[in-house]
C-alpha positions in Angstrom: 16.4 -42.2 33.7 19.6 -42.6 31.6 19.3 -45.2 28.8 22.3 -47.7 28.8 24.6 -47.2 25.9 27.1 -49.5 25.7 26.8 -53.3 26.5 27.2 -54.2 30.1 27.3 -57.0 32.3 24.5 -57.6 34.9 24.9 -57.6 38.3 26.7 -60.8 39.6 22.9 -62.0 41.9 20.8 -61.7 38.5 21.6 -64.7 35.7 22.3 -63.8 32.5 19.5 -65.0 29.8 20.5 -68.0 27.4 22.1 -66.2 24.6 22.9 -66.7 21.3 26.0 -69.3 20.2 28.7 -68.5 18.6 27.7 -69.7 15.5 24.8 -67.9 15.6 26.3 -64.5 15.7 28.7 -65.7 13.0 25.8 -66.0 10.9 24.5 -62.8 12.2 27.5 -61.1 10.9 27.2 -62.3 7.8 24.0 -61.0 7.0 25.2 -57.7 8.0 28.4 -57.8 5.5 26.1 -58.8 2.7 22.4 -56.8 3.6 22.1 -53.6 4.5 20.9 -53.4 8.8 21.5 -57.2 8.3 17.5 -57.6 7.6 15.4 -56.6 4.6 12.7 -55.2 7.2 13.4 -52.6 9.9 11.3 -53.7 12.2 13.2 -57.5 12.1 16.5 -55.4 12.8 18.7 -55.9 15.5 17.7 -52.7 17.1 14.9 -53.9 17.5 15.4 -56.4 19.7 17.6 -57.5 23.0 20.6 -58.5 22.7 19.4 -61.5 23.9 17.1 -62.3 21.2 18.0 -64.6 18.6 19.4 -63.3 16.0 17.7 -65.6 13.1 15.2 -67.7 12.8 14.9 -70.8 10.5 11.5 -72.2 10.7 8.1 -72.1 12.1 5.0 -74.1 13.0 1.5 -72.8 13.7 2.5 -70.4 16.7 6.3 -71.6 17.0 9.3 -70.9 15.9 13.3 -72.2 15.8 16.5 -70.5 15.8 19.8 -71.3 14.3 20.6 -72.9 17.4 17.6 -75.0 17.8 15.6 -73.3 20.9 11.8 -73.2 20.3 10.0 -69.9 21.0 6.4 -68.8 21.4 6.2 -66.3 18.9 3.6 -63.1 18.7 3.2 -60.8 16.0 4.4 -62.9 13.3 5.0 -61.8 9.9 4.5 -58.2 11.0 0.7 -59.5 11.7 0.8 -61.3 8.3 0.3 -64.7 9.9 -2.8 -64.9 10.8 -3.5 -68.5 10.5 -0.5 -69.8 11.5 3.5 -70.7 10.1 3.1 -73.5 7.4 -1.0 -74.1 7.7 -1.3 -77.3 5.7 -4.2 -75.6 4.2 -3.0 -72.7 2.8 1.0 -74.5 1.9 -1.2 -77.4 -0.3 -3.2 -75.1 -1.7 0.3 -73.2 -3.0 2.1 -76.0 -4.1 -0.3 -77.3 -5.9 -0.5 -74.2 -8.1 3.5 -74.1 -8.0 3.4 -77.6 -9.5 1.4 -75.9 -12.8 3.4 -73.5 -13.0 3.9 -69.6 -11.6 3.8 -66.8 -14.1 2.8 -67.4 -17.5 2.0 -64.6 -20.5 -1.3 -64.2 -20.2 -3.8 -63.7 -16.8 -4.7 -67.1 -15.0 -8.3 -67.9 -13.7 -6.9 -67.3 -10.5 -6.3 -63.8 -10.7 -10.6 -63.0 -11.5 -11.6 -66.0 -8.7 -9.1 -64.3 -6.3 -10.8 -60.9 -6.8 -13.8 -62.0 -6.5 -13.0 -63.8 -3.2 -11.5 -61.0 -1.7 -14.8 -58.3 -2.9 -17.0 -60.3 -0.8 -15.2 -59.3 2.2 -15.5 -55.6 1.1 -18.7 -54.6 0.4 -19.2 -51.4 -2.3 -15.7 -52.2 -3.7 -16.1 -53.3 -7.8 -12.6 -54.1 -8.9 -9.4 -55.7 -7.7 -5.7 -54.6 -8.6 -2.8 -57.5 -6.7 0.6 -56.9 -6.1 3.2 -57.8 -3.3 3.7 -55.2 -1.0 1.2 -52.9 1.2 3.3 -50.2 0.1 2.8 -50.6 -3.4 -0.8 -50.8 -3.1 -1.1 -47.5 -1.2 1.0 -45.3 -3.0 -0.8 -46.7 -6.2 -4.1 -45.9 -4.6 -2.6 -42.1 -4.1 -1.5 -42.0 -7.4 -5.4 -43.2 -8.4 -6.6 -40.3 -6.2 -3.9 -37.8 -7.8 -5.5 -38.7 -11.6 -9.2 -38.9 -10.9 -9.5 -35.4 -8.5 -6.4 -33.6 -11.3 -5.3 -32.3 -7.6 -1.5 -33.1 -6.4 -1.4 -32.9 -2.3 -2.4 -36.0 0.1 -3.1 -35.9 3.8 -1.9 -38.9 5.9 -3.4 -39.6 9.5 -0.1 -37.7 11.3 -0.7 -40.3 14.2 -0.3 -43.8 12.7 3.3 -45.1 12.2 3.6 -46.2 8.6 1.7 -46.0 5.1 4.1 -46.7 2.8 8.4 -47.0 1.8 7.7 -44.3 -1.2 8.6 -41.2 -0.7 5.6 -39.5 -0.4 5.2 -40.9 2.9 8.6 -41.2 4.2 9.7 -37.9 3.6 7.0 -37.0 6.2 9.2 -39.4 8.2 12.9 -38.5 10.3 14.2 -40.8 7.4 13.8 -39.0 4.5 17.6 -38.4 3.9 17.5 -38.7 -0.3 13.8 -37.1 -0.6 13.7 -33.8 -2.1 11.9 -31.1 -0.7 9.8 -30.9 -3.1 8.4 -34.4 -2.9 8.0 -34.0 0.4 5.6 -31.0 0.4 3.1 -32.6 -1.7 2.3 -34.4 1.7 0.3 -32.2 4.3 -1.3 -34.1 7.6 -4.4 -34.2 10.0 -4.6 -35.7 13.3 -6.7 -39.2 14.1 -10.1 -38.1 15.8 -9.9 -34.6 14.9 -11.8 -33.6 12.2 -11.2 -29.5 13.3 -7.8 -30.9 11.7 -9.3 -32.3 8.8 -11.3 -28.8 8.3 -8.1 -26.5 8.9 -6.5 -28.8 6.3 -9.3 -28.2 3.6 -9.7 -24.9 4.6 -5.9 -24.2 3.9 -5.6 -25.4 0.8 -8.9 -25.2 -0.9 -9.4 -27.8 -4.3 -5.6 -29.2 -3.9 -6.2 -32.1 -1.2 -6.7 -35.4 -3.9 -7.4 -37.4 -1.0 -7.5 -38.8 2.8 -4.8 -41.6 3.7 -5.4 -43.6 7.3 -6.3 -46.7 9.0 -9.6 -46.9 10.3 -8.3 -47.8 14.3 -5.1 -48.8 15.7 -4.3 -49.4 19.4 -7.1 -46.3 19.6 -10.5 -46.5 18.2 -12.2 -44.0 15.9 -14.2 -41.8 18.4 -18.3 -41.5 17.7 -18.5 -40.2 14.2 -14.9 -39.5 13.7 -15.1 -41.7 10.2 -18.3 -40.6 9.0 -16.9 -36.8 9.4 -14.0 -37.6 7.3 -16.1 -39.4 4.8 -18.2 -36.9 4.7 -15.8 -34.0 4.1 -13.9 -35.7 1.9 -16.8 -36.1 -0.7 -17.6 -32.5 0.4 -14.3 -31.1 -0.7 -14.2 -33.5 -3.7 -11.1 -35.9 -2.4 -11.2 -39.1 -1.9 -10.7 -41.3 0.9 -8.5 -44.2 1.2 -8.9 -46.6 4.1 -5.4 -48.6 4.3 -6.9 -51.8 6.2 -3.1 -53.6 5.7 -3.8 -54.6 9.3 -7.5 -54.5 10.0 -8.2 -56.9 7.4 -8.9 -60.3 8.5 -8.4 -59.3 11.9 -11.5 -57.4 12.9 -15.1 -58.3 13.2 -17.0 -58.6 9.8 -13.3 -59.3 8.1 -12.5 -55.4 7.7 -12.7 -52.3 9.3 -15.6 -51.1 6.3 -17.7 -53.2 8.1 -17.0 -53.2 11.4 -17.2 -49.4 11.6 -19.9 -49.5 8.5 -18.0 -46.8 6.6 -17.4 -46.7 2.9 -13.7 -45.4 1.3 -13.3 -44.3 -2.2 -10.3 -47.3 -2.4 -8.9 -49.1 0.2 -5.5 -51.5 0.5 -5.4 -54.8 1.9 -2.4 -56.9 2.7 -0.6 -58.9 5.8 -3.7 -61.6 6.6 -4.5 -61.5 3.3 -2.6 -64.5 2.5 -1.3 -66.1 5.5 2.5 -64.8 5.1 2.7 -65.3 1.3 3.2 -62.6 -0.7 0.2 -60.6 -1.5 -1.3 -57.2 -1.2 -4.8 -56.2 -3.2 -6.0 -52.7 -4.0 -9.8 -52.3 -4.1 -12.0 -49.4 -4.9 -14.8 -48.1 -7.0 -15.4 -48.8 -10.5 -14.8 -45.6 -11.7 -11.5 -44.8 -10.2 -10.0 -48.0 -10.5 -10.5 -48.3 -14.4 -8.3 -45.2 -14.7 -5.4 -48.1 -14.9 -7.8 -50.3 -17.3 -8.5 -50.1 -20.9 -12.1 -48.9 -21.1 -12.4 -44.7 -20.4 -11.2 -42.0 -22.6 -9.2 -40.3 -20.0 -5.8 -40.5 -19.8 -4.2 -43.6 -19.0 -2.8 -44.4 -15.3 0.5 -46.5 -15.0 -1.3 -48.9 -12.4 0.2 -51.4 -10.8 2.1 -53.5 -13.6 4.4 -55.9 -12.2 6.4 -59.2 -13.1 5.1 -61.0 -9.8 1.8 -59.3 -8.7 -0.2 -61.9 -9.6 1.7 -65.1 -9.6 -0.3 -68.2 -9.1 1.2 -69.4 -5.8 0.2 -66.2 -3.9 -3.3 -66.2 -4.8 -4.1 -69.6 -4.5 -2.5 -69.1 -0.7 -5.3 -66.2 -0.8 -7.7 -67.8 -1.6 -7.5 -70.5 0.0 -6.5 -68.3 3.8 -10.3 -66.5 2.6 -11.6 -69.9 2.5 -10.1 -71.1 6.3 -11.6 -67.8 7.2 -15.0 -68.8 5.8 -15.2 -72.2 7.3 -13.8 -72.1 10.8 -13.6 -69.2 13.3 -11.1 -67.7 12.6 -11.9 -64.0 14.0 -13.4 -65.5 16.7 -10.4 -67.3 17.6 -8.2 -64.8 17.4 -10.5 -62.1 19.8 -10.9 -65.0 22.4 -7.4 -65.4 22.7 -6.4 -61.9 22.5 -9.0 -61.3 25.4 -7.2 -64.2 27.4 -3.5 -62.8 27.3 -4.9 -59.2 28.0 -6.5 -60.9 30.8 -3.6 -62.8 31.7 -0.9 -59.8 31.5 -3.0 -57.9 33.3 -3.7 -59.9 36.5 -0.1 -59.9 36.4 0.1 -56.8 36.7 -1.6 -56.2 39.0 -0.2 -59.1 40.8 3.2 -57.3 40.8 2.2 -53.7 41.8 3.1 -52.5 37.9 -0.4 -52.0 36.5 0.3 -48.3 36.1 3.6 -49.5 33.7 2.8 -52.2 31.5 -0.3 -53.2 29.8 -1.9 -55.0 26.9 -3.7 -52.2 24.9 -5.7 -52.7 21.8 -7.9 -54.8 19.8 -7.7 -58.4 21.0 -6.6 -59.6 17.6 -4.2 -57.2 17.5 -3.0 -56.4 20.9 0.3 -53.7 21.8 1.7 -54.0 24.9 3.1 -50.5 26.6 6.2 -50.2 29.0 6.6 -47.4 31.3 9.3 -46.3 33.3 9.1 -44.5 36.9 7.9 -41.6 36.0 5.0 -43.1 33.7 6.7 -41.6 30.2 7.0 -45.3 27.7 10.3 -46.4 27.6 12.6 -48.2 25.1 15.0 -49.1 28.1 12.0 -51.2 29.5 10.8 -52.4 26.5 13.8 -53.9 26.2 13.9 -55.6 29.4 10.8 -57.1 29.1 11.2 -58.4 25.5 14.7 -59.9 27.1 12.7 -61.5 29.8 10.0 -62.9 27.5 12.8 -64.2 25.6 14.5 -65.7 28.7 11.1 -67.7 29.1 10.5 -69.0 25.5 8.0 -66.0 24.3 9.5 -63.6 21.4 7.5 -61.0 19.8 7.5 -57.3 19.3 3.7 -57.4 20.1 1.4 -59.7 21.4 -0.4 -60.3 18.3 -2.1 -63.8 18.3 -2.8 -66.0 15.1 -5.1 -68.4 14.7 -3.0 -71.1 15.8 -2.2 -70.0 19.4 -3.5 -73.0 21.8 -5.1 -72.5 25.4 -1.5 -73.8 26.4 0.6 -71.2 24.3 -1.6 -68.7 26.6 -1.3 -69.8 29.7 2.5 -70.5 29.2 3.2 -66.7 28.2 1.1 -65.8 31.0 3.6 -67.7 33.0 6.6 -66.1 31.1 5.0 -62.2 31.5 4.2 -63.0 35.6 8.1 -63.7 35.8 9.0 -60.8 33.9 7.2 -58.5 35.6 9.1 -59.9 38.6 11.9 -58.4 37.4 10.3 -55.4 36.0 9.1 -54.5 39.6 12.3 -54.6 40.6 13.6 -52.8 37.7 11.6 -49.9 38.5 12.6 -49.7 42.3 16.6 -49.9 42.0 17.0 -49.3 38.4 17.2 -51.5 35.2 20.7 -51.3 34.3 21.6 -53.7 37.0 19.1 -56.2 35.2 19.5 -55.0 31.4 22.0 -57.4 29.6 23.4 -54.8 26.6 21.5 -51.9 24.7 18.2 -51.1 24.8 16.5 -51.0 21.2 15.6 -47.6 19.3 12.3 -46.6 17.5 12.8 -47.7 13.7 11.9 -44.3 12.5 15.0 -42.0 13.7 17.2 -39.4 11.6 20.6 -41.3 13.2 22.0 -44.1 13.9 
């Protein structure tokens, strides 16, 4: 099916969805005179979305959000999974302005830093010492850089079939963006594949005492198969690299608070990030003792650069952590967000059923943390459907990339984006029997990762 490239007008029986005002695409244009893709994140970009979609958004509340031009929107996924608890939990914004009224960033450590720290260990069993910054990308690539200095070895293997790791360029040169990475950056980085550890043997077996260590996510949309993680664990002390568990998304959002003990597996060092702090800025790297003081003060090795940064542990962050790890501990949290992940699967799926389309969209995943897949005729996903139903979600006040619910989401948020999936699948059924550029308005969006334009 050929995707439509140019915007288009749909046919005259099928209304157009509420779009944008003028004003907000003035504004829209602005941003992209001044920011480069008009966003600092890809995956906020406007390729990512309809054309449909508004194009900024001003505020939030618990599972809500506002536009430039006022309409209110259901929103899923928000943060890029960060908020977990909700937009502006009173909890979490007192706990940071209180600390922002003391002051942000002083000479010397705070308390907070150590209290944080030792909130955050008790979530991770095994793990001795704490290193915060902002970004999950920071975090990883100094947990590689850990793993570099400890084993003396230079390569790392990523998981080849999870989407992201990190914005360095030991991970995006792997990527069809790594226009500006040098070659020889990017053959430092060598791959496996998720629940195949005859991959994760070919890889030792090809380069024998050079691997410094194992980079992945415990599960995605796909669970580790039946002893998939204890292989790798278990090679990787075998073959003397280490294993690095990047939990950016499975922390705070699966059962136990992390994927370590959910799936009872311990990693060398592992990242945290996203949940961590409810949408403020914060990102932790956590490991064992021995590794992690390579960036202290007390070994006789050779020092590691480690993480030293202006903001990394300013006061307001980390009193928003610990005070999302406290919400956490008091209310039921990650049983709120499985029970109403399990409700919109259920939802979106009756639905789809209801509408003949089971076999072409679907809720896949983790309830906390559920994908939804669009498929076109001949059963291959598609962007150009994606698109449609993202610009029929937004037609019936639901916006998201995902449906990734936060703690906030009410019975009534559910049953009114069931109501706003059953009428886009309406239009998806008829999508897939005439065609969808009669009921596409514009473009369809592009996967973030792509060599062009």
């Amino acid at each position: 099916m050929k995707a439509t490239t140019q915007p288009q007008a749909p046919s005259p029986e099928f209304a157009a969805p509420d779009t944008p005002s003028a004003a907000a695409k003035s504004l829209q244009r602005r941003a992209h005179d001044l920011i480069p893709g008009g966003a600092h994140t890809y995956a906020k970009g406007d390729d990512q979305y309809p054309v449909t979609a508004p194009p900024l958004l001003e505020r939030g509340a618990g599972s809500h959000v506002w536009d430039t031009d006022g309409r209110e929107f259901i929103e899923y996924g928000s943060g890029l999974r960060a908020v977990t608890l909700g937009h502006g939990y009173p909890a979490v914004v007192e706990a940071a302005a209180r600390e922002m009224a003391r002051g942000l960033n002083f000479v010397r450590p705070s308390p907070l830093e150590a209290r944080c720290a030792e909130a955050l260990l008790e979530w991770v069993p095994g793990a001795e010492m704490v290193k915060f910054a902002k970004n999950g990308s920071d975090v990883t690539t100094a947990a590689v850089k850990l793993a570099r200095a400890y084993t003396d070895r230079d390569l790392v293997a990523i998981c080849l079939d999870q989407p992201f790791f990190s914005t360095d360029d030991w991970f995006i040169g792997t990527t069809p963006m790594s226009a500006g990475i040098p070659d020889a950056i990017r053959d430092l980085t060598v791959g496996f594949h998720f629940n195949d550890l005859d991959s994760v043997d070919e890889l030792f077996a090809r380069f024998p005492g050079r691997i410094a260590c194992c980079v992945l996510e415990a599960a995605t949309a796909t669970e580790p198969a039946p002893g998939f993680l204890e292989g790798l664990r278990e090679r990787c002390t075998r073959h003397g690299a280490l294993l690095v568990l990047d939990e950016m998304i499975t922390g705070l959002r699966w059962p136990g608070g992390s994927a370590q003990v959910h799936y009872k597996i311990r990693p060398d060092l592992a990242t945290f990030g996203k949940a961590l702090a409810n949408g403020f800025p914060l990102s932790a790297l956590v490991g064992h003792r021995d590794v992690m003081d390579l960036g202290g003060l007390h070994h006789a090795r050779k020092r590691v650069f480690l993480l030293s940064t202006t903001h990394g542990a300013e006061s307001a962050s980390l009193a928003a952590g610990l005070a999302t790890m406290q919400v956490y501990r008091s209310e039921p949290v990650l049983d709120t967000l499985h029970e109403r992940g399990e409700q919109l699967r259920a939802g979106v799926q009756q639905a789809a059923q209801r509408h003949g389309v089971a076999d072409f969209v679907d809720a896949v995943g983790r309830a906390s943390n559920l994908i939804y897949v669009t498929r076109e005729r001949d059963g291959k996903p598609s962007q150009v459907f994606r698109t449609l139903f993202m610009q029929e979600l937004i037609r019936h006040g639901v916006i998201g990339p995902s449906f990734v619910v936060n703690y906030s989401h009410s019975a009534e948020d559910i049953e009114r984006t069931v109501a706003a999936v059953d009428a886009a699948l309406a239009v998806y059924a008829r999508a897939l029997a005439e065609g969808p550029d009669r009921f596409l308005v514009g473009r369809p969006v592009k996967p973030v990762m792509r060599g062009t334009n």
